[in-house]
N, C-alpha and C positions, 0 to 999 in steps of 0.2 A: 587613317592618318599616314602611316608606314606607305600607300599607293599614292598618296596626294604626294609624300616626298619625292616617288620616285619619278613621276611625274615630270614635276617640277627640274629636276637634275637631267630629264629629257630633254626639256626644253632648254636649259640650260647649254647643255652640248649640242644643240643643236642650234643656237644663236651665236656661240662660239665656231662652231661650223660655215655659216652662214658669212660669219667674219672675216674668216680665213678664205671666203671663196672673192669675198669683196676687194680685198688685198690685194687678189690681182685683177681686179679691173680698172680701166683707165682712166673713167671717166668719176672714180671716189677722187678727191684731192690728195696730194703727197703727204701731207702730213696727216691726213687721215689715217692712209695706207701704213704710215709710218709706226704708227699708233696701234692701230689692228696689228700689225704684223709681232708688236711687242706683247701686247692681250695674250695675243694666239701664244706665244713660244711659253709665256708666262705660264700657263692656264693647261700646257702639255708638256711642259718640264718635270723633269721628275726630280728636280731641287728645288725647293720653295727658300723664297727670303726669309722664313719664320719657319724652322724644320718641327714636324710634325707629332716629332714626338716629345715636345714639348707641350704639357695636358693645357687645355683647354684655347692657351695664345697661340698654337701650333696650325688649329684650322684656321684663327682669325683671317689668315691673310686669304686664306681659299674661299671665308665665306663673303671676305668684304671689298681685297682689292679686284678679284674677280670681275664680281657680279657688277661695281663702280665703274672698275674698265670697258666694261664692255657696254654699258650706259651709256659711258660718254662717248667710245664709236661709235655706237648707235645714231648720235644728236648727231655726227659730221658726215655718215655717210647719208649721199640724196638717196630719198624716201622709194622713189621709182628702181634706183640701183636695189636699195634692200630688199623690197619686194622680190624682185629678179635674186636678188641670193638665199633668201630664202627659202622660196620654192625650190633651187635646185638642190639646197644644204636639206631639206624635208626628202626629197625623190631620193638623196644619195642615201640617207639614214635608212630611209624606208627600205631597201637594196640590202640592208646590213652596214656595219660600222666601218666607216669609211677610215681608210689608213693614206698616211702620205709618209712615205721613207725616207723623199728627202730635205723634209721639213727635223723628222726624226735625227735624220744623219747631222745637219745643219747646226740642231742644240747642241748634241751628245761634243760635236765639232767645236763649237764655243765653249764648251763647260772643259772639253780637254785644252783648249789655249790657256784658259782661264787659271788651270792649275798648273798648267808649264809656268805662267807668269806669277804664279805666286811662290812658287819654287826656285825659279831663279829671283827674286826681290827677297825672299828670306834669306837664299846663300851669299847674295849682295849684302844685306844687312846685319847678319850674323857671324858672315865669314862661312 
């Protein structure tokens, strides 16, 4: 059971992978891209919309909006693109666990704007 899950959460990161390599290719649609590109940041954020240690509704968002997102890039990227992301998001895992820094730098980058702007909108509204 415990090897079936882990499995699974291979695959999982590794379709997530696959996503992220599709993002920069040209010939996915923009708004596809657009989409994946929000999946991916989602799905390697290490802030979730629903924080975690909150019991049980804490993973919901990891095990539903996840897996849903990535469904539905799925549907919009063409079939012959995913194939081709695939295999290379398999060859890269296969290598070891692939890192991208400045996809990294990019969140940690938004999450700090994110809290300058809610700092200056509290001192705005609070005084």
């Amino acid at each position: 059971m415990m090897q079936r899950w882990k499995q699974q959460l291979k695959l999982l990161k590794q379709e997530t992978y696959a996503i992220y390599i599709a993002c920069k290719d040209p010939r996915v649609p923009w708004y596809a891209r657009l989409l994946a590109a929000a999946v991916v940041a989602y799905a390697f954020s290490p802030i979730d919309l629903i924080p975690d240690v909150i019991p049980v509704i804490g993973y919901l968002d990891d095990l539903i909006l996840v897996p849903l997102g990535i469904a539905l890039v799925i549907k919009m990227i063409p079939p012959d693109v995913l194939v081709e992301c695939r295999e290379k998001a398999a060859t890269a895992m296969a290598d070891g666990k692939p890192t991208n820094w400045v996809a990294a730098i990019i969140i940690v980058g938004l999450w700090f704007l994110l809290g300058i702007g809610a700092v200056v909108w509290l001192k705005a509204t609070f005084g």
